[in-house]
Structure formats: structure tokens, C-alpha cells
C-alpha positions in Angstrom: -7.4 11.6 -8.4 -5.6 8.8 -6.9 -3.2 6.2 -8.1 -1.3 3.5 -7.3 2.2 2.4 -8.8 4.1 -0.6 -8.3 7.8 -1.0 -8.9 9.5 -4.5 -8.8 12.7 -5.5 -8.4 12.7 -9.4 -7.9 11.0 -10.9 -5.3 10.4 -7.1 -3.5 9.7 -3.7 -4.5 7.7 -0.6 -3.4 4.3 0.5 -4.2 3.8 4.2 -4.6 0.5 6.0 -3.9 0.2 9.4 -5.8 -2.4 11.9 -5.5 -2.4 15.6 -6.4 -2.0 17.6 -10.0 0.9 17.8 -12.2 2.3 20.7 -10.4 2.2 19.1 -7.2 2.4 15.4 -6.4 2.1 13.6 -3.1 3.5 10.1 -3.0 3.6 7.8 0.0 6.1 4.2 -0.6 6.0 1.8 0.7 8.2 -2.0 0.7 6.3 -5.0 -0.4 7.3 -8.5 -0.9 5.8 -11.7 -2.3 4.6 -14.3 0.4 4.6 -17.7 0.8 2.2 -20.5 1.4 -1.7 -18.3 1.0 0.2 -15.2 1.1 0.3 -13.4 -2.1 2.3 -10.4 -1.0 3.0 -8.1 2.5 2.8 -4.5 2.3 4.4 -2.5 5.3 3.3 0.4 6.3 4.4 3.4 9.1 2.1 2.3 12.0 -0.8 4.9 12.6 0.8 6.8 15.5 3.9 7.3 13.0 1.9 7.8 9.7 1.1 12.0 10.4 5.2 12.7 10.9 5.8 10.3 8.1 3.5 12.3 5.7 2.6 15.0 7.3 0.6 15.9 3.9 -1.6 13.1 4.2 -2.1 13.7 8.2 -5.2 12.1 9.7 -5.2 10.0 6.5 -3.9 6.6 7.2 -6.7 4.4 7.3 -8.2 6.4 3.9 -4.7 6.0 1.8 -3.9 2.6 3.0 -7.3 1.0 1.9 -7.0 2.9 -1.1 -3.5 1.0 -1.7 -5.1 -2.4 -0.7 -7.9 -2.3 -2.5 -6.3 -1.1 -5.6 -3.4 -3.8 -5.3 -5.9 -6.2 -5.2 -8.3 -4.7 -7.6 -5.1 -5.2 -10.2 -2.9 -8.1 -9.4 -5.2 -10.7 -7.0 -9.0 -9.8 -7.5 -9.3 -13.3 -5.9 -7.7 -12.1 -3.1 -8.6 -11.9 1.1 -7.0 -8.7 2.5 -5.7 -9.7 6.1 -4.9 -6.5 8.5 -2.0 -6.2 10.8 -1.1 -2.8 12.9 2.2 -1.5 10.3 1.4 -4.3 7.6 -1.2 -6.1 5.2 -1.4 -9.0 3.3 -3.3 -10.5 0.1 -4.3 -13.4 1.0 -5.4 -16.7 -1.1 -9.1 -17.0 -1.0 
């Protein structure tokens, strides 16, 4: 089963997706910042034609992981939330 965890340091942080068993963990990070304006917070991301040498665990799993992440973040800290798509990046959005 997958998780998400979210470490903070100020403004910033990283939020850490984790699947596998207690044996063996697989984590992607990633930065995220708060936003300005309607935007909650940015998440960055490797772009898809980086993502399989980035993680080659997860290969052929961006799309699958990083809505996983969005939906979760959401989910937990802006259920009122939009989520807007960029290419190596999304944001939560105001609604």
C-alpha cells in the first residue's frame, strides 16, 4: 500500500511517496513550496522522459505515482483544492 509523507521546513519541504513492505521501501521526493496569490503549493517533479532513470523502480509509473501524490496532498491539506498540471510540476490551486 501506498503513502504519502510530507516534511516541512519553512516555507519549502519535500513530500515523499512510499510504497512497498517493511523489508523493502520505495520512496520517490520530491521539493514543494507554498504559493502565492490562488496557489496553495507547487510540487516539482522529474519530467516524464526523466522519471524511468530517476526511479527506475517505479518505471513506466509516472503518471500512476504522481496522481497518487496529488490527489493525496490534496485529499489531506486542501480538499477545496483545483489541481493545475504543468509538464515537471503541479499546483493546488484555490477553488
Amino acid at each position: 500500500m501506498a503513502k504519502i509523507n510530507i516534511k516541512t521546513q519553512g516555507r519549502s519541504g519535500k513530500v515523499q511517496y512510499i510504497e512497498g513492505s517493511i523489508f523493502k521501501k520505495n520512496t520517490c521526493e520530491f521539493y514543494w513550496e507554498f504559493g502565492g496569490a490562488d496557489v496553495i503549493v507547487t510540487v516539482w517533479f522529474p519530467a516524464e522522459d526523466k522519471w524511468d532513470a530517476q526511479y527506475p523502480w517505479a518505471s513506466g509509473r509516472h503518471k500512476e505515482i504522481l496522481t497518487f501524490v496529488a490527489n493525496e496532498l490534496r485529499r489531506t491539506q486542501a480538499p477545496s483544492s483545483t489541481i493545475k498540471w504543468e509538464s515537471d510540476r503541479f499546483h493546488l490551486v484555490q477553488a
